[in-house]
C-alpha positions as CSV (number, residue, x, y, z in Angstrom):
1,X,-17.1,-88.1,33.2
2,X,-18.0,-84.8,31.4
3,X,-18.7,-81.8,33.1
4,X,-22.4,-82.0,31.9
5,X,-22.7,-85.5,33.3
6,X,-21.5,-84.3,36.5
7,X,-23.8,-80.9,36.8
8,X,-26.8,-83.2,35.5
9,X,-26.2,-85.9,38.5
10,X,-25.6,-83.1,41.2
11,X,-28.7,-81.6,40.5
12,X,-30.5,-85.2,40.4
13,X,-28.5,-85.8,43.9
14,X,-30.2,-82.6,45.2
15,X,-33.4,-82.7,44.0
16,X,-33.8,-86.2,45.9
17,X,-32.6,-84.9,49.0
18,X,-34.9,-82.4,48.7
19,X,-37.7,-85.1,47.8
20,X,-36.3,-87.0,50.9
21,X,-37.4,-84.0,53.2
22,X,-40.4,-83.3,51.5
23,X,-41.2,-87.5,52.4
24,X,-40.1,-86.5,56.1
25,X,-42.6,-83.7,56.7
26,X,-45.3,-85.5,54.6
27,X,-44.7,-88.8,57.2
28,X,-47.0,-86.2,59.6
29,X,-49.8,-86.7,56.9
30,X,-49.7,-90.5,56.0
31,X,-47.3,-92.1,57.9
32,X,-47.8,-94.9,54.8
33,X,-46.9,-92.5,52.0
34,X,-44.2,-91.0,54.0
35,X,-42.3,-94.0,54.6
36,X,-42.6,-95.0,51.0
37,X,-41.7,-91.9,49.2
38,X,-38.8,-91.8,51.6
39,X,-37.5,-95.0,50.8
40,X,-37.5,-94.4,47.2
41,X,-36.4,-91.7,47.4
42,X,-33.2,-92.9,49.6
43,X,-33.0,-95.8,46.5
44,X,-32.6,-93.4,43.7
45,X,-30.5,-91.3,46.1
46,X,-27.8,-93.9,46.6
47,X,-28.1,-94.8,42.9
48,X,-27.1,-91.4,41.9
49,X,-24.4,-91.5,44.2
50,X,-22.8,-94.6,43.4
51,X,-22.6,-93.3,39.5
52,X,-21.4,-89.6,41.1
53,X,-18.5,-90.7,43.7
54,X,-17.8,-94.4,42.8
55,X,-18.7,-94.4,38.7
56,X,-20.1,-97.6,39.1
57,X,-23.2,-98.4,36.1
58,X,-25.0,-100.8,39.1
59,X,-26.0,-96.7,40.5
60,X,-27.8,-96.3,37.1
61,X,-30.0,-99.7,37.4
62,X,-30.6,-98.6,40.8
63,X,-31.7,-94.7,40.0
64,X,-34.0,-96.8,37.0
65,X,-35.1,-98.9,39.6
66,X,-36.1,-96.5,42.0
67,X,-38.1,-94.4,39.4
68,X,-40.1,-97.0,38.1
69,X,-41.0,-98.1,41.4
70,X,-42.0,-94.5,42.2
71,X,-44.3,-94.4,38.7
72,X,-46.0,-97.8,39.9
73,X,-46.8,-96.5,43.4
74,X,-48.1,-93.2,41.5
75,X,-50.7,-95.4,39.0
76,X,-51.8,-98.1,41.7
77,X,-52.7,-95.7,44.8
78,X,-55.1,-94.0,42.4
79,X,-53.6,-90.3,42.2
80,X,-55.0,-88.1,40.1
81,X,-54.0,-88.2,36.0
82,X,-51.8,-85.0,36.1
83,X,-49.7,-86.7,39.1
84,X,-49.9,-90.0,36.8
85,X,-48.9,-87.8,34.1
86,X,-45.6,-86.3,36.3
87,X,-44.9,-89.0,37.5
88,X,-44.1,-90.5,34.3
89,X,-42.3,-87.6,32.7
90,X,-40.0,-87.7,35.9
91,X,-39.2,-91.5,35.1
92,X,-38.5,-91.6,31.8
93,X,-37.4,-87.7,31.9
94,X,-34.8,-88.3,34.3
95,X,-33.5,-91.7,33.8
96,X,-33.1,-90.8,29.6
97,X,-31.2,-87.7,30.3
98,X,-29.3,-90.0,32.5
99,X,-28.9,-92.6,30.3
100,X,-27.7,-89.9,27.7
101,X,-25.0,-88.2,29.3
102,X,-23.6,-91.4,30.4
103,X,-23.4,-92.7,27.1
104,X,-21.2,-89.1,26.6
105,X,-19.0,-90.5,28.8
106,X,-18.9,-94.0,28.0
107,X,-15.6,-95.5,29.3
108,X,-16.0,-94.1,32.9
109,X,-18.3,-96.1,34.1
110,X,-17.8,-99.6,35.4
């Protein structure tokens, strides 16, 4: 795995933990919004961390998983176009850098 693979996925790992907490403390809000943010958020988390610890390609699906899941959630429960609009560059953002630097690295993952 390169070095810029590996800076790329620690930040993604961090930034969903941080996500995770922001979920937590939402949960006072919307209980309903809480819950769900948090358990994408712990989806794309362990995704990330399968391809960070265990090189496993499955973590990738997973991450993709978890971040189109996120950008349905964002378009059906009618949030405003600029969250519509984040919410997509996050998706395909994320999971296209992602997919790049894995590619740099190609026989690593299983």
């Amino acid at each position: 795995m390169t070095k810029g693979c590996k800076m790329w996925l620690w930040f993604v790992f961090v930034c969903g933990i941080i996500s995770m907490a922001v979920y937590f403390f939402m949960m006072f809000v919307s209980m309903k919004e809480g819950l769900y943010g948090m358990a994408i958020c712990a989806v794309k988390i362990i995704g990330v961390a399968l391809l960070l610890f265990k090189q496993q390609r499955q973590g990738f699906y997973l991450f993709l998983a978890g971040a189109f899941v996120d950008l349905i959630l964002c378009v059906v429960s009618g949030a405003p176009a600029t969250s519509i609009v984040s919410g997509f560059i996050g998706a395909v953002v994320s999971s296209v850098i992602t997919y790049t630097f894995m590619r740099k690295s190609e026989g690593v993952f299983q």
